[in-house]
TORKOL-4160 file (C-alpha; in steps of 0.2 Angstrom, whole numbers, padded with zeros to 4 digits, m for minus):
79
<pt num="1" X="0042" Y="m0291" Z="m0139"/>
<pt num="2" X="0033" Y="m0304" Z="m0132"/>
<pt num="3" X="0032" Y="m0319" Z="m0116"/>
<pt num="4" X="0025" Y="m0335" Z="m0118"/>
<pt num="5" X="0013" Y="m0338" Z="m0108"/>
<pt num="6" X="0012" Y="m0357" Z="m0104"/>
<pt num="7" X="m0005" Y="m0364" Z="m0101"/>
<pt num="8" X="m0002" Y="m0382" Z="m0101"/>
<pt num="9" X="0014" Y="m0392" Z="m0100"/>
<pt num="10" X="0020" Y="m0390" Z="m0121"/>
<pt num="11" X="0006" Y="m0378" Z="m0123"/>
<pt num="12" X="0008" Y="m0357" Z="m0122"/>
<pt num="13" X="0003" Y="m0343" Z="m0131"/>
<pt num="14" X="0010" Y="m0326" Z="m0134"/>
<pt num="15" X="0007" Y="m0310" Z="m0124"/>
<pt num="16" X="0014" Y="m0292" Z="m0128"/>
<pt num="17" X="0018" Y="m0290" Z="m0109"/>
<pt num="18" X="0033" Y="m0292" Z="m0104"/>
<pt num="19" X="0037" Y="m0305" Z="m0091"/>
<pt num="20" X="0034" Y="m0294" Z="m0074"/>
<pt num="21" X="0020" Y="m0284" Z="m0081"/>
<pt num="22" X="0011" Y="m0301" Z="m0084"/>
<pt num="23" X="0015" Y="m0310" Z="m0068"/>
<pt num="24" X="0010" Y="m0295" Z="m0057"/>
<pt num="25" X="m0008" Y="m0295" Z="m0066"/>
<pt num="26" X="m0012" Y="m0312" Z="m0064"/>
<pt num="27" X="m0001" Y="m0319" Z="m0049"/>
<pt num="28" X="m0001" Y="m0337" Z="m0050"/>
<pt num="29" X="0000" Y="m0347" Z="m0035"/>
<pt num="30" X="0009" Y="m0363" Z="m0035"/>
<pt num="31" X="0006" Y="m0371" Z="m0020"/>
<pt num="32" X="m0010" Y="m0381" Z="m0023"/>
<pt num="33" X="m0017" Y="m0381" Z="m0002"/>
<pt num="34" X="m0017" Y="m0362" Z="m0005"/>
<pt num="35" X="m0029" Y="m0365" Z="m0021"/>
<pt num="36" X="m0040" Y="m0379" Z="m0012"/>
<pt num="37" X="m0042" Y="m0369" Z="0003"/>
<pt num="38" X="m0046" Y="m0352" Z="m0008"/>
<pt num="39" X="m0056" Y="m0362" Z="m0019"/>
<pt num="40" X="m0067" Y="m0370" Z="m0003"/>
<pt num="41" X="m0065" Y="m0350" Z="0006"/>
<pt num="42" X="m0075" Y="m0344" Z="m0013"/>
<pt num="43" X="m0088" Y="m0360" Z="m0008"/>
<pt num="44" X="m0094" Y="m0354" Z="0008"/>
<pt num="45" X="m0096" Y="m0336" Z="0004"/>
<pt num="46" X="m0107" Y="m0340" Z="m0009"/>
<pt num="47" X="m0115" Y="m0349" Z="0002"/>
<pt num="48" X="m0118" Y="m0337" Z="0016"/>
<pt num="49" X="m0122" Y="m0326" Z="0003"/>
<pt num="50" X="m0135" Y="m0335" Z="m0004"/>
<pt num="51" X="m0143" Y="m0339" Z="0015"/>
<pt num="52" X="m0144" Y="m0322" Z="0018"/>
<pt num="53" X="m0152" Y="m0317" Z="0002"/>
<pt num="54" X="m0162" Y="m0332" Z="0004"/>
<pt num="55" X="m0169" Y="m0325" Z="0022"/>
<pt num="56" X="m0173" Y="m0307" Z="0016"/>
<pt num="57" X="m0160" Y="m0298" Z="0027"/>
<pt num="58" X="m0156" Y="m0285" Z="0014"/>
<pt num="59" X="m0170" Y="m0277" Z="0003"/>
<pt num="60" X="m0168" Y="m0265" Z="m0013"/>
<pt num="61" X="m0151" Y="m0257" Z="m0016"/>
<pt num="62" X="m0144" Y="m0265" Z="m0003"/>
<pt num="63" X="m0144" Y="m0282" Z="m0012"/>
<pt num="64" X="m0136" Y="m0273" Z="m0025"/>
<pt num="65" X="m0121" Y="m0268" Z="m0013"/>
<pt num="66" X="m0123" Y="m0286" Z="m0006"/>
<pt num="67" X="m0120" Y="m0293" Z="m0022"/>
<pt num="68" X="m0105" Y="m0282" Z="m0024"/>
<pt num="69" X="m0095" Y="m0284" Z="m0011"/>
<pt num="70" X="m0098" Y="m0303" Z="m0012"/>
<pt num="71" X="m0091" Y="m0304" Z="m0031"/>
<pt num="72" X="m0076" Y="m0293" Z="m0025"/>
<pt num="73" X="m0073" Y="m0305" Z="m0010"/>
<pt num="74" X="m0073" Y="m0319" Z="m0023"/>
<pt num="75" X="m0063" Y="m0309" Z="m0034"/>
<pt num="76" X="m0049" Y="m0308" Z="m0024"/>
<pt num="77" X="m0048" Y="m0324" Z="m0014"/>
<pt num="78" X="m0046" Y="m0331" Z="m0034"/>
<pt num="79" X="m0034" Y="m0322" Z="m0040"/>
């Protein structure tokens, strides 16, 4: 069994989930102030990120763990 998974308005594609399987992994959000305000939140964290890499406040494995906890932050103001 399958769900069709619509992309654009006319335009899906099948997935072998079923229906709450699949909305729980990728849990849309509708409301597009949420989207525009995550999207600006993902914006200035990469930007902080970068001035603080760009200052030299971590060195070795710490940019590492830096870097890690940025992408995660990302991550999951995206999804």
């Amino acid at each position: 069994q399958f769900y069709r998974f619509v992309i654009f308005p006319g335009k899906w594609i099948k997935v072998w989930y079923d229906r709450l399987a699949l909305l729980a992994l990728l849990d849309r959000t509708e409301d597009i102030k949420e989207n525009v305000f995550a999207v600006l939140l993902v914006v200035l964290v990469s930007l902080l990120g970068f001035l603080t890499l760009n200052q030299g406040f971590c060195k070795d494995i710490w940019v590492l763990l830096f870097c890690l906890v940025m992408a995660s932050c990302q991550y999951s103001l995206l999804k």
